[in-house]
N, C-alpha and C positions, 0 to 999 in steps of 0.2 A: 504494500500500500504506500503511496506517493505520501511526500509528507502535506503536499498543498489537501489531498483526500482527506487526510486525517484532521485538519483545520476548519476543513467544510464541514464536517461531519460534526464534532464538538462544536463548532461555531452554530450548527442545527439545533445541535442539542441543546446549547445554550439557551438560546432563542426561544423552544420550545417550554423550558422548564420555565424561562422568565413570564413566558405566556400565563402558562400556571398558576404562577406567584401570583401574576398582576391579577388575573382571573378572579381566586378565592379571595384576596384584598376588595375587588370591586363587589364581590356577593358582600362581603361582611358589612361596608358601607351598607351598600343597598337594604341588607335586612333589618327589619325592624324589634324594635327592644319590643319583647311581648307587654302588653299594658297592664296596669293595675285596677283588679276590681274596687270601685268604691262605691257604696251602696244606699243609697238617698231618698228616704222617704217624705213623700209630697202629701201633705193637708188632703189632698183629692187627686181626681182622677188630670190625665194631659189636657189642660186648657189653656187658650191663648194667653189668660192670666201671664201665665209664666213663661213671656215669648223671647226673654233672652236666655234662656236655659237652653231653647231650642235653637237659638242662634249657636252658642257656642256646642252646642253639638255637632250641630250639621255644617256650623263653617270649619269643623275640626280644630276647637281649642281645647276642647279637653283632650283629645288625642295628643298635644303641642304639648300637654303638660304630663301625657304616659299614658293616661286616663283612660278606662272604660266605666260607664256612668250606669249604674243598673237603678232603673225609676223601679220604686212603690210604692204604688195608692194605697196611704191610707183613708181613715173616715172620719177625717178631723183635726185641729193639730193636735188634738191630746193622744187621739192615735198613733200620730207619724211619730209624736216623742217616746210614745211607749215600745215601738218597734224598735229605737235606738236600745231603749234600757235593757230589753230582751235580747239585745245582741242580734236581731236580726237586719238591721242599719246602720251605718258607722254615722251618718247626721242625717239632721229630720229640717224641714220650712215647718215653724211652730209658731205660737204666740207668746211670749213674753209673760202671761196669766198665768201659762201651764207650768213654764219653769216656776212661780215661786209657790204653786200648787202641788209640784214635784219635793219640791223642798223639803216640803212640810212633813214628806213622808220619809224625810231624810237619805234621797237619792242625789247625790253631786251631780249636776246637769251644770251646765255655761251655756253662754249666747255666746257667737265671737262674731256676727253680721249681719247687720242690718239689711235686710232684702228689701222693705217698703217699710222705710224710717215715718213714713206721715201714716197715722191711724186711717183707713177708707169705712171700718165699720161703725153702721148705723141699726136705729132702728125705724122702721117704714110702720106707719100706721094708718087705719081707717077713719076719715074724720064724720063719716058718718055713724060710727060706732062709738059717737061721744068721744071723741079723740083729740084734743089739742095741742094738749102738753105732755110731760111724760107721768106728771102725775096722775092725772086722767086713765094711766095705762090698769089703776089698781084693779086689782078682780078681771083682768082682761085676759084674753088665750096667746101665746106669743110664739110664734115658729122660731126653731133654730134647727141646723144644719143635723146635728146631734150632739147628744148631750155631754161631750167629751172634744167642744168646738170652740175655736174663737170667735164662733157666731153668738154662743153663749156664753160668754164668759164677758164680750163686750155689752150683753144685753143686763150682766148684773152692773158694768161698771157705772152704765147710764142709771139705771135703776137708783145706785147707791147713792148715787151726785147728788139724785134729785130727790133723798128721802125715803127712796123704796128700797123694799127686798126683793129678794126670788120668790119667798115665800110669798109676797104679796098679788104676784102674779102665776100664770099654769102657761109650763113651757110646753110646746107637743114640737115632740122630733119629723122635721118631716124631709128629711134626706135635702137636695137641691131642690126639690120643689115647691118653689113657695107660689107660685101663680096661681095653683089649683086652689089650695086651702084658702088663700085670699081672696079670690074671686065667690068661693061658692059658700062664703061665711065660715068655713070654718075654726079661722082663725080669726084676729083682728090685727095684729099687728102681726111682723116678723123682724128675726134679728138678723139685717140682711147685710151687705159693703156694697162701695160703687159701685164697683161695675154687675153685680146681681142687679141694683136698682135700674143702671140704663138696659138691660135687657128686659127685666120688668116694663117699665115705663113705655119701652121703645120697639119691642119683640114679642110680650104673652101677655100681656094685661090690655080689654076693652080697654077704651080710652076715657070712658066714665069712670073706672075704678081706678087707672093710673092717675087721674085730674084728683079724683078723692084722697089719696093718700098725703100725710105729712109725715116729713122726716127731721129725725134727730141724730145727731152726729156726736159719736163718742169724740172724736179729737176736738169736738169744741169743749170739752170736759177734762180731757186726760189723752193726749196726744203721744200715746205709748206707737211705739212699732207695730205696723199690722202684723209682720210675718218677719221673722229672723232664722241662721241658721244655728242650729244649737247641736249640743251631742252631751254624752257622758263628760265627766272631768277627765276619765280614765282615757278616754277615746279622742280628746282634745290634747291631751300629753302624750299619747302613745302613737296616734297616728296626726302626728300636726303638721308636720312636712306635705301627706299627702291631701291632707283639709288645705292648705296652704294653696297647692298645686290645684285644688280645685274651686278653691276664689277666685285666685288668676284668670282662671280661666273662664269664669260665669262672669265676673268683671268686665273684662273683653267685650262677653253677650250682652252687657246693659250700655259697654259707651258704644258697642254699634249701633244698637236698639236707638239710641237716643241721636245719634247720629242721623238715622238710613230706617223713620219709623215705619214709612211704607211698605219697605223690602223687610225689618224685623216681620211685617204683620204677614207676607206672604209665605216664609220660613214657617211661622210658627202654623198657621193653618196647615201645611201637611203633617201635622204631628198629633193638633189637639182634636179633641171629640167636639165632632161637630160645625166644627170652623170652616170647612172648603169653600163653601157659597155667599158667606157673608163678608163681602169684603169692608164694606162701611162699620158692620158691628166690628171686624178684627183690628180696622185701625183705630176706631175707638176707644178700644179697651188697652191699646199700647197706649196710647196717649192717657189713659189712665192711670197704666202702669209708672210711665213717667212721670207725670206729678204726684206719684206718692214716692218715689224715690229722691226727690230733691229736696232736702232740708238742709237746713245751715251747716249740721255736718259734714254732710256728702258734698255740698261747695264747697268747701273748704279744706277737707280730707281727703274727701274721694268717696268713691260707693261705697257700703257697708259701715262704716263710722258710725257707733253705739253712743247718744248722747248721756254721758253719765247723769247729768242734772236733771234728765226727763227721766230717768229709769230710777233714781233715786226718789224723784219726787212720787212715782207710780207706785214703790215699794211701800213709803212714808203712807198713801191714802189706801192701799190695800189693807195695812196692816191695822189703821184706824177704823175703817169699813168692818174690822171686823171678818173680813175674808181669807186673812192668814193670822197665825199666833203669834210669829216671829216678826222680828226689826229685819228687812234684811237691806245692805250695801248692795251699790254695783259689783264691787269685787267680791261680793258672794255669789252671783250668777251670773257675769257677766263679762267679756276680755276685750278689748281692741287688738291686742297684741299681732292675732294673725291679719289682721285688716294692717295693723303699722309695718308687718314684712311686706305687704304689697307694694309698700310706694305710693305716692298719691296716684 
Protein backbone atom coordinates (compact mmCIF):
# COMPACT_ATOMS: atom_id res chain seq x y z
CA UNK A 1 0.00 0.00 0.00
CA UNK A 2 1.38 3.52 -1.35
CA UNK A 3 1.83 5.63 1.50
CA UNK A 4 -0.38 8.65 -0.38
CA UNK A 5 -3.31 5.33 0.18
CA UNK A 6 -2.68 5.18 3.47
CA UNK A 7 -3.24 9.05 4.11
CA UNK A 8 -6.45 8.87 2.13
CA UNK A 9 -7.70 6.22 3.84
CA UNK A 10 -7.12 7.67 7.65
CA UNK A 11 -7.71 11.10 6.35
CA UNK A 12 -11.44 9.17 5.43
CA UNK A 13 -11.48 7.95 8.59
CA UNK A 14 -10.86 10.91 10.12
CA UNK A 15 -13.47 12.70 8.46
CA UNK A 16 -15.92 10.15 9.04
CA UNK A 17 -15.47 9.79 12.98
CA UNK A 18 -15.49 13.78 13.07
CA UNK A 19 -18.82 13.38 11.37
CA UNK A 20 -19.94 11.24 14.20
CA UNK A 21 -18.78 13.43 16.98
CA UNK A 22 -20.36 16.58 15.27
CA UNK A 23 -23.59 14.28 14.68
CA UNK A 24 -24.22 13.03 18.54
CA UNK A 25 -23.18 16.93 19.70
CA UNK A 26 -25.84 18.40 17.37
CA UNK A 27 -28.73 15.52 18.72
CA UNK A 28 -27.61 16.55 22.28
CA UNK A 29 -28.29 20.20 21.52
CA UNK A 30 -31.37 19.41 19.63
CA UNK A 31 -32.86 17.35 22.54
CA UNK A 32 -34.82 18.60 24.92
CA UNK A 33 -34.56 18.54 28.87
CA UNK A 34 -37.71 16.25 29.72
CA UNK A 35 -40.08 18.98 31.64
CA UNK A 36 -41.36 19.04 35.08
CA UNK A 37 -44.64 18.15 36.34
CA UNK A 38 -46.26 21.00 38.23
CA UNK A 39 -49.67 20.45 39.30
CA UNK A 40 -52.32 23.55 39.64
CA UNK A 41 -55.50 23.50 40.85
CA UNK A 42 -58.13 26.03 39.54
CA UNK A 43 -61.21 27.53 41.71
CA UNK A 44 -63.25 25.82 38.50
CA UNK A 45 -63.42 24.59 35.45
CA UNK A 46 -61.15 26.26 31.95
CA UNK A 47 -62.80 29.75 31.46
CA UNK A 48 -61.73 32.66 29.68
CA UNK A 49 -61.60 34.12 33.22
CA UNK A 50 -58.03 33.00 33.38
CA UNK A 51 -56.91 33.86 29.61
CA UNK A 52 -53.33 34.43 30.54
CA UNK A 53 -52.68 31.02 31.85
CA UNK A 54 -53.61 30.08 28.46
CA UNK A 55 -51.59 32.47 26.89
CA UNK A 56 -48.58 31.30 28.43
CA UNK A 57 -49.33 27.94 27.76
CA UNK A 58 -49.99 27.85 24.34
CA UNK A 59 -47.28 30.61 23.52
CA UNK A 60 -44.96 28.09 25.37
CA UNK A 61 -43.71 29.93 28.49
CA UNK A 62 -44.18 27.50 30.77
CA UNK A 63 -42.30 25.09 28.45
CA UNK A 64 -39.39 28.21 28.53
CA UNK A 65 -39.23 27.66 32.18
CA UNK A 66 -39.13 23.39 31.84
CA UNK A 67 -42.66 23.38 32.69
CA UNK A 68 -45.54 20.86 32.03
CA UNK A 69 -48.79 22.48 33.78
CA UNK A 70 -51.21 19.64 34.67
CA UNK A 71 -54.88 21.85 35.25
CA UNK A 72 -57.44 20.77 38.03
CA UNK A 73 -60.80 21.76 38.41
CA UNK A 74 -61.77 22.13 41.59
CA UNK A 75 -65.26 23.28 43.17
CA UNK A 76 -64.34 26.33 44.66
CA UNK A 77 -61.22 27.96 46.15
CA UNK A 78 -61.65 26.11 49.36
CA UNK A 79 -61.44 23.03 47.19
CA UNK A 80 -58.54 23.92 44.93
CA UNK A 81 -56.65 24.76 48.56
CA UNK A 82 -57.76 21.44 49.83
CA UNK A 83 -56.25 19.52 46.92
CA UNK A 84 -52.96 21.34 47.60
CA UNK A 85 -53.11 20.11 51.52
CA UNK A 86 -54.00 16.51 50.31
CA UNK A 87 -50.88 16.57 48.34
CA UNK A 88 -52.72 16.02 45.21
CA UNK A 89 -51.55 19.90 43.84
CA UNK A 90 -48.21 21.51 44.53
CA UNK A 91 -50.53 25.33 44.36
CA UNK A 92 -54.05 26.13 44.10
CA UNK A 93 -55.93 30.03 42.45
CA UNK A 94 -57.61 30.55 46.06
CA UNK A 95 -59.16 33.25 48.01
CA UNK A 96 -57.37 34.96 50.75
CA UNK A 97 -60.67 33.91 53.28
CA UNK A 98 -59.62 30.34 52.93
CA UNK A 99 -56.15 30.71 53.81
CA UNK A 100 -56.92 32.39 57.30
CA UNK A 101 -59.80 29.78 57.44
CA UNK A 102 -57.10 27.00 56.93
CA UNK A 103 -55.29 28.52 59.69
CA UNK A 104 -57.53 28.05 62.10
CA UNK A 105 -57.25 24.56 61.61
CA UNK A 106 -53.62 24.84 62.06
CA UNK A 107 -52.43 23.94 58.51
CA UNK A 108 -49.33 26.36 57.38
CA UNK A 109 -50.78 27.59 53.97
CA UNK A 110 -49.00 31.02 52.30
CA UNK A 111 -50.12 33.38 49.53
CA UNK A 112 -47.00 34.34 47.43
CA UNK A 113 -49.21 36.15 44.28
CA UNK A 114 -51.58 38.06 43.64
CA UNK A 115 -53.57 36.86 40.40
CA UNK A 116 -56.45 39.79 40.79
CA UNK A 117 -55.17 42.04 43.47
CA UNK A 118 -58.76 44.25 43.11
CA UNK A 119 -61.68 42.21 44.86
CA UNK A 120 -64.59 41.61 41.57
CA UNK A 121 -66.95 39.93 44.17
CA UNK A 122 -70.28 41.17 44.63
CA UNK A 123 -73.53 40.43 45.75
CA UNK A 124 -76.47 40.89 42.95
CA UNK A 125 -79.99 41.37 44.28
CA UNK A 126 -83.68 41.49 43.49
CA UNK A 127 -85.17 45.00 44.07
CA UNK A 128 -88.31 43.68 43.64
CA UNK A 129 -87.91 41.24 46.55
CA UNK A 130 -87.65 44.37 48.82
CA UNK A 131 -84.10 44.79 48.15
CA UNK A 132 -82.17 47.96 48.58
CA UNK A 133 -79.50 47.72 50.77
CA UNK A 134 -77.61 44.95 52.11
CA UNK A 135 -79.55 45.00 55.13
CA UNK A 136 -82.64 44.54 53.44
CA UNK A 137 -80.88 41.04 52.44
CA UNK A 138 -82.20 39.79 56.24
CA UNK A 139 -84.36 36.42 56.05
CA UNK A 140 -83.51 36.52 52.33
CA UNK A 141 -82.33 33.19 50.11
CA UNK A 142 -78.78 33.99 48.61
CA UNK A 143 -76.95 31.77 45.85
CA UNK A 144 -73.38 30.87 46.14
CA UNK A 145 -71.14 28.96 43.97
CA UNK A 146 -70.65 26.34 46.85
CA UNK A 147 -70.34 26.27 50.11
CA UNK A 148 -66.56 25.95 50.28
CA UNK A 149 -66.23 29.35 47.62
CA UNK A 150 -65.11 32.67 47.55
CA UNK A 151 -68.42 33.39 46.27
CA UNK A 152 -69.32 32.69 49.83
CA UNK A 153 -67.08 33.65 51.85
CA UNK A 154 -67.27 37.26 50.01
CA UNK A 155 -71.05 37.13 50.69
CA UNK A 156 -70.29 36.93 54.72
CA UNK A 157 -67.62 39.73 54.39
CA UNK A 158 -70.56 42.05 52.90
CA UNK A 159 -72.85 40.66 55.32
CA UNK A 160 -70.44 41.47 58.37
CA UNK A 161 -69.73 45.25 57.11
CA UNK A 162 -73.13 45.84 57.19
CA UNK A 163 -74.33 44.27 60.58
CA UNK A 164 -75.20 40.95 59.32
CA UNK A 165 -74.47 37.29 59.72
CA UNK A 166 -74.62 34.20 57.66
CA UNK A 167 -76.89 33.19 60.05
CA UNK A 168 -79.19 35.96 59.38
CA UNK A 169 -79.57 34.85 55.94
CA UNK A 170 -80.11 30.93 53.85
CA UNK A 171 -77.32 30.23 51.43
CA UNK A 172 -78.48 27.56 48.67
CA UNK A 173 -75.40 26.11 46.77
CA UNK A 174 -76.28 26.21 43.21
CA UNK A 175 -73.00 25.37 41.39
CA UNK A 176 -72.52 28.27 38.30
CA UNK A 177 -75.99 28.64 37.89
CA UNK A 178 -77.26 31.57 39.04
CA UNK A 179 -79.74 32.69 36.08
CA UNK A 180 -82.08 30.00 36.67
CA UNK A 181 -82.65 30.31 40.50
CA UNK A 182 -82.90 34.05 39.97
CA UNK A 183 -85.05 34.38 37.39
CA UNK A 184 -87.62 31.80 38.48
CA UNK A 185 -87.75 33.12 42.31
CA UNK A 186 -85.82 30.89 43.78
CA UNK A 187 -83.48 32.66 45.20
CA UNK A 188 -83.40 36.48 45.63
CA UNK A 189 -80.07 37.58 45.63
CA UNK A 190 -76.71 35.64 44.66
CA UNK A 191 -73.13 35.87 45.69
CA UNK A 192 -71.91 36.47 42.28
CA UNK A 193 -68.02 38.74 40.70
CA UNK A 194 -67.84 40.75 37.55
CA UNK A 195 -67.70 39.02 35.00
CA UNK A 196 -70.65 36.40 36.39
CA UNK A 197 -72.77 39.72 36.41
CA UNK A 198 -71.98 40.90 32.69
CA UNK A 199 -72.89 37.51 31.54
CA UNK A 200 -75.87 37.74 33.75
CA UNK A 201 -76.95 41.05 32.71
CA UNK A 202 -75.71 40.68 29.07
CA UNK A 203 -76.17 36.72 28.20
CA UNK A 204 -79.02 34.74 30.54
CA UNK A 205 -81.18 37.12 32.21
CA UNK A 206 -84.65 38.74 30.52
CA UNK A 207 -83.82 42.11 30.45
CA UNK A 208 -86.64 42.98 33.00
CA UNK A 209 -84.88 40.89 35.62
CA UNK A 210 -81.33 42.11 34.79
CA UNK A 211 -82.96 46.16 34.96
CA UNK A 212 -84.29 44.65 38.44
CA UNK A 213 -81.35 43.79 40.19
CA UNK A 214 -78.94 45.83 42.56
CA UNK A 215 -75.44 45.27 43.25
CA UNK A 216 -73.15 45.46 46.06
CA UNK A 217 -69.48 45.30 45.88
CA UNK A 218 -67.34 43.67 48.47
CA UNK A 219 -64.09 45.91 47.44
CA UNK A 220 -66.10 48.82 48.30
CA UNK A 221 -65.97 47.28 51.94
CA UNK A 222 -62.75 45.22 52.02
CA UNK A 223 -60.61 45.36 48.91
CA UNK A 224 -58.85 41.87 49.69
CA UNK A 225 -57.50 39.96 46.52
CA UNK A 226 -60.19 38.20 44.58
CA UNK A 227 -57.92 35.19 43.68
CA UNK A 228 -54.03 34.47 44.74
CA UNK A 229 -51.64 31.77 44.30
CA UNK A 230 -51.10 29.90 47.40
CA UNK A 231 -49.70 26.38 48.57
CA UNK A 232 -48.56 24.55 51.77
CA UNK A 233 -45.46 26.31 53.60
CA UNK A 234 -43.83 22.84 53.16
CA UNK A 235 -44.41 23.07 49.35
CA UNK A 236 -43.45 26.83 49.10
CA UNK A 237 -39.87 25.82 50.75
CA UNK A 238 -39.47 22.69 49.18
CA UNK A 239 -40.49 23.26 45.73
CA UNK A 240 -39.84 27.29 45.24
CA UNK A 241 -37.45 27.22 42.52
CA UNK A 242 -40.19 25.40 40.51
CA UNK A 243 -43.31 27.81 41.87
CA UNK A 244 -40.73 30.54 40.86
CA UNK A 245 -40.38 29.18 37.37
CA UNK A 246 -43.99 29.10 37.15
CA UNK A 247 -44.67 32.90 37.96
CA UNK A 248 -42.28 33.79 35.37
CA UNK A 249 -43.95 32.23 33.28
CA UNK A 250 -47.88 33.14 33.96
CA UNK A 251 -46.21 36.75 34.32
CA UNK A 252 -45.30 36.69 30.78
CA UNK A 253 -49.24 35.41 30.14
CA UNK A 254 -50.72 38.70 31.96
CA UNK A 255 -48.04 41.53 30.27
CA UNK A 256 -49.01 39.97 26.97
CA UNK A 257 -52.61 39.75 27.83
CA UNK A 258 -52.48 43.26 28.65
CA UNK A 259 -50.53 44.08 25.92
CA UNK A 260 -52.38 42.15 22.72
CA UNK A 261 -56.11 41.86 24.66
CA UNK A 262 -57.78 40.95 21.56
CA UNK A 263 -55.37 38.00 20.59
CA UNK A 264 -55.13 37.12 24.75
CA UNK A 265 -59.01 36.66 24.14
CA UNK A 266 -58.70 34.49 20.95
CA UNK A 267 -55.93 32.11 22.71
CA UNK A 268 -57.93 31.66 25.51
CA UNK A 269 -61.26 30.77 23.63
CA UNK A 270 -59.67 27.45 22.28
CA UNK A 271 -59.16 26.39 25.65
CA UNK A 272 -62.11 27.57 27.96
CA UNK A 273 -65.67 25.83 28.00
CA UNK A 274 -67.73 27.51 26.19
CA UNK A 275 -65.91 30.41 24.75
CA UNK A 276 -65.58 29.69 20.71
CA UNK A 277 -68.45 31.84 19.41
CA UNK A 278 -68.59 34.76 21.73
CA UNK A 279 -66.04 36.87 20.70
CA UNK A 280 -67.55 40.29 22.38
CA UNK A 281 -68.26 38.33 25.75
CA UNK A 282 -64.35 36.96 25.59
CA UNK A 283 -62.91 40.40 25.11
CA UNK A 284 -64.86 41.60 27.73
CA UNK A 285 -64.07 39.56 30.33
CA UNK A 286 -60.12 40.01 29.60
CA UNK A 287 -60.75 43.43 29.81
CA UNK A 288 -62.18 42.49 33.16
CA UNK A 289 -59.48 40.54 33.93
CA UNK A 290 -57.22 43.45 33.58
CA UNK A 291 -58.78 45.92 35.68
CA UNK A 292 -58.76 43.65 38.53
CA UNK A 293 -55.12 43.14 38.08
CA UNK A 294 -53.88 46.78 38.27
CA UNK A 295 -53.57 48.08 41.71
CA UNK A 296 -50.94 50.20 43.19
CA UNK A 297 -48.88 47.22 43.62
CA UNK A 298 -48.67 45.62 40.41
CA UNK A 299 -47.77 49.48 39.10
CA UNK A 300 -45.27 49.61 40.94
CA UNK A 301 -43.87 46.18 41.46
CA UNK A 302 -45.05 44.36 38.87
CA UNK A 303 -47.89 41.58 38.65
CA UNK A 304 -48.51 39.59 41.78
CA UNK A 305 -47.37 42.05 44.59
CA UNK A 306 -49.25 41.15 47.85
CA UNK A 307 -50.39 44.44 49.51
CA UNK A 308 -49.22 43.96 53.12
CA UNK A 309 -51.55 46.84 54.45
CA UNK A 310 -54.61 45.56 52.64
CA UNK A 311 -54.02 41.93 53.97
CA UNK A 312 -53.21 43.17 57.29
CA UNK A 313 -56.16 45.27 57.42
CA UNK A 314 -58.51 42.17 56.09
CA UNK A 315 -56.92 39.98 58.93
CA UNK A 316 -57.55 42.88 61.69
CA UNK A 317 -61.70 42.94 60.56
CA UNK A 318 -61.86 39.16 60.12
CA UNK A 319 -60.73 38.51 63.33
CA UNK A 320 -63.17 41.27 64.86
CA UNK A 321 -66.17 39.84 62.66
CA UNK A 322 -65.67 37.26 64.72
CA UNK A 323 -64.99 34.84 61.74
CA UNK A 324 -61.50 33.68 62.81
CA UNK A 325 -60.19 33.23 66.74
CA UNK A 326 -56.69 34.21 65.90
CA UNK A 327 -54.78 37.94 65.20
CA UNK A 328 -53.15 36.99 62.32
CA UNK A 329 -49.91 39.14 60.31
CA UNK A 330 -49.12 39.16 56.65
CA UNK A 331 -46.04 37.14 57.56
CA UNK A 332 -48.37 34.49 58.88
CA UNK A 333 -49.92 33.78 55.59
CA UNK A 334 -48.49 35.53 53.21
CA UNK A 335 -44.76 36.01 51.06
CA UNK A 336 -43.67 38.48 48.37
CA UNK A 337 -40.52 36.83 48.40
CA UNK A 338 -41.06 34.80 45.08
CA UNK A 339 -42.95 37.79 43.20
CA UNK A 340 -39.30 39.85 44.59
CA UNK A 341 -37.20 36.98 42.45
CA UNK A 342 -39.07 37.89 39.46
CA UNK A 343 -37.92 41.38 38.86
CA UNK A 344 -40.36 43.90 38.30
Amino acid sequence: MTKFRVVRILSVTLLAVWAIVLLTFAEGLTQEKPLVTLRYASWGPKLIDQADFFVADELGYFRDEGLKVEWITAQGSGDALRHVIAGNADLAATDPVLILFTLEKGVKVRAFYAITPQNQFTIIARRSKGIETVRDLRGKRIAVTSMASGSRYNVMTILNVNGLKESDVTLVATGLNFGGPLEQGQVDAAGTWEIMNWDLMNRVLPKPIATDLVVFKAGDYLNVPTNVFASTEEVVTSKRDLLVHFLRAHRRGTIFMHANPERAAEIAAKHAVGAKDDKERNLAVVKLRMWMQLDDGAKTRGFGWLSEGVLNEFARRYQEWGLVKNRYMFSDFATNDLVTALGK
